[in-house]
C-alpha positions, 0 to 999 in steps of 0.5 A: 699684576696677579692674574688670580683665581678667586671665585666669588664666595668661595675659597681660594683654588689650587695653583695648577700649570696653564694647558694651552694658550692659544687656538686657531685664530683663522675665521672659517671660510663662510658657505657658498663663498671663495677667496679670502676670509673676512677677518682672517688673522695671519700673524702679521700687521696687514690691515684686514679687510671685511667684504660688504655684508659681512656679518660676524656668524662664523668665529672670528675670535679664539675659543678657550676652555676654562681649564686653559689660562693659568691660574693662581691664587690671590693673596689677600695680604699682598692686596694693593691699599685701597685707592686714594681719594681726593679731597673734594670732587669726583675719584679716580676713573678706571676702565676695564677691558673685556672680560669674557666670563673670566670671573677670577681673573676680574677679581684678582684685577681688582683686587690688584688696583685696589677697587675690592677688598680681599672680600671681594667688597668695594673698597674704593670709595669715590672712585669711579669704574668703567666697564667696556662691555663684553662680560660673557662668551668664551670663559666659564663664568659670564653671568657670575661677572654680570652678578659682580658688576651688578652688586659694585654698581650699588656698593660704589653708589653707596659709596659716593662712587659708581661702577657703570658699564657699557654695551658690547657686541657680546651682550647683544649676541646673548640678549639676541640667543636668548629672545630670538634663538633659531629664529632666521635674520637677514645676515646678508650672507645667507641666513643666519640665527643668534642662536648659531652665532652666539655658539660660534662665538663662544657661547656657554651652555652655563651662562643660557642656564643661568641667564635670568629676566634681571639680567636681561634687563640690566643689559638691555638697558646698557649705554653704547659709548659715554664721555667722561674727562675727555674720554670717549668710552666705547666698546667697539673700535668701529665707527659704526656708532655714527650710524646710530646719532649724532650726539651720545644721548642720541646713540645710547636711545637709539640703541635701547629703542632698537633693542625695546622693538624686538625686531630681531633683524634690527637687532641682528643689524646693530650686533653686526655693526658692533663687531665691526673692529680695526677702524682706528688701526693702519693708515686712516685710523688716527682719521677714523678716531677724529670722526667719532671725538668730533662728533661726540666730544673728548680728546681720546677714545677708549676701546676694549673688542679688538685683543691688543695682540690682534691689534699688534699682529702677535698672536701666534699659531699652531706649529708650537713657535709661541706657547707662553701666549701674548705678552701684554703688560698694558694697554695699547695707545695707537692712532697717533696718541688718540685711542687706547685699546683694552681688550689685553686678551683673556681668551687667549690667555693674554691679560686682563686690563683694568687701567686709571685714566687718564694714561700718558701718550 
């Protein structure tokens, strides 16, 4: 797969040597609190434990500048053909992880599938194209890939196909910075504003800059999980959205209402409940997945939030041992064949995944 640095309408880049690949990934100690940090990654499998309340308002993620992942450019000769269509019924289903303002990176995946032309135009006909949520924070350019996803969504329709997306923890982070800015929300671990979480959590300057009214409202009308051929498509591997309705329209307008009231303690509540992540990882987790199938039907859940290198406990660390960065070939199939997780880890110069479904066990 070629991880490609194509900005949208614009020529193609230089090829320049990755920098730097990893940061520290440790989650800071929260104020006026001792002991072991909520989410703190070690390098190794253990379960990671979250103390009761925990709330997601220091960084628990890395951070990586736009100049830090390699970049290269894409060949628009060596594009993969356009996707084959069926003789009669729906197209091919895809996901996508979480893509993080990686603009260039999410059209050289395309590209590579062969969803888009070397234009950058949807050429996939009936095919059908999931996105998991989490478009911006952290990379350079989020609502450049809003505007991408955006504009598929109608060339895919007018195709006889669709390109949809789901909620993230990271949308509402930035739907809750921007209504909500300095204003303080009840975290249940001190006080806490949108504002200071979104900037922790890899917020850019830009993406606030550019944040536009028809933005915000594509996001705040996003769906939080759907089932599709069997697939439980979610963004979270949590199973936080048992809290929000037993059946998936039940969810997806809990979730819309939520976000409709305004109420930023509401809204803080159900950011918090999507950050959650690791419920279907270690012993339980095949369990935890059969909650959320049983209750809102398929056969696998689908998953981006949680980097398959955290998942896999390879993330690396600062002594210099590990400066090539995660190797991620594919997504993770884990919890006894019942969830596939997405998020191959752009921020920290891992890969970013778009994958047909469904994928063998």
């Amino acid at each position: 797969m070629v991880e490609g640095s194509m900005t949208q309408g614009a020529g193609q880049g230089p090829e320049v040597q990755r920098t730097a690949t990893l940061r520290d990934f440790r989650v800071p100690a929260y104020v006026h609190e001792t002991g072991a940090r909520p989410g703190e990654v070690t390098g190794t499998a253990e379960p990671v434990e979250y103390p009761e309340g925990y709330t997601p308002t220091q960084r628990d993620l890395p951070v990586i500048n736009r100049g830090d992942t390699l970049q290269v450019t894409v060949d628009p000769v060596a594009a993969s053909a356009p996707v084959p269509q069926p003789v009669a019924g729906p197209g091919p289903l895809f996901v996508v992880g979480d893509v993080h303002g990686y603009l260039d990176q999410l059209v050289a995946a395309l590209q590579e599938k062969g969803l888009i032309d070397a234009a950058g135009q949807w050429c996939a006909g009936t095919a059908r194209l999931w996105f998991l949520g989490d478009f911006t924070d952290r990379g350079p350019d989020g609502i450049g890939v809003i505007d991408l996803v955006m504009r598929l969504s109608a060339e895919a329709a007018a195709s006889g196909g669709y390109c949809k997306a789901l909620m993230g923890n990271h949308e509402l982070l930035l739907l809750g910075a921007k209504r909500f800015g300095d204003t303080p929300v009840n975290s249940g671990a001190g006080t806490a504003t949108f504002q200071a979480a979104w900037l922790l959590n890899g917020g850019q300057k830009t993406d606030m800059d550019r944040l536009q009214d028809h933005h915000l409202q594509w996001m705040s009308r996003l769906d939080a999980l759907e089932e599709v051929d069997g697939h439980l498509l979610v963004h979270s591997d949590t199973t936080a959205y048992l809290d929000y309705g037993n059946s998936i329209e039940e969810v997806n307008d809990t979730v819309r209402e939520t976000i409709t009231r305004n109420d930023a303690d509401e809204v803080w509540d159900l950011f918090r409940k999507f950050t959650k992540r690791f419920s279907f990882r270690d012993e339980g987790g095949a369990d935890a997945v059969r909650s959320l199938l049983d209750t809102y039907g398929g056969t696998r859940i689908v998953h981006g939030h949680s980097p398959i290198p955290y998942l896999l406990g390879e993330v690396g660390n600062e002594e210099g041992e590990d400066t090539s960065g995660p190797v991620i070939e594919g997504p993770h199939v884990y919890a006894d064949g019942l969830a596939i997780a997405m998020d191959g880890g752009v921020t920290m110069a891992g890969k970013l995944l778009v994958q047909q479904l469904p994928l063998d066990k």
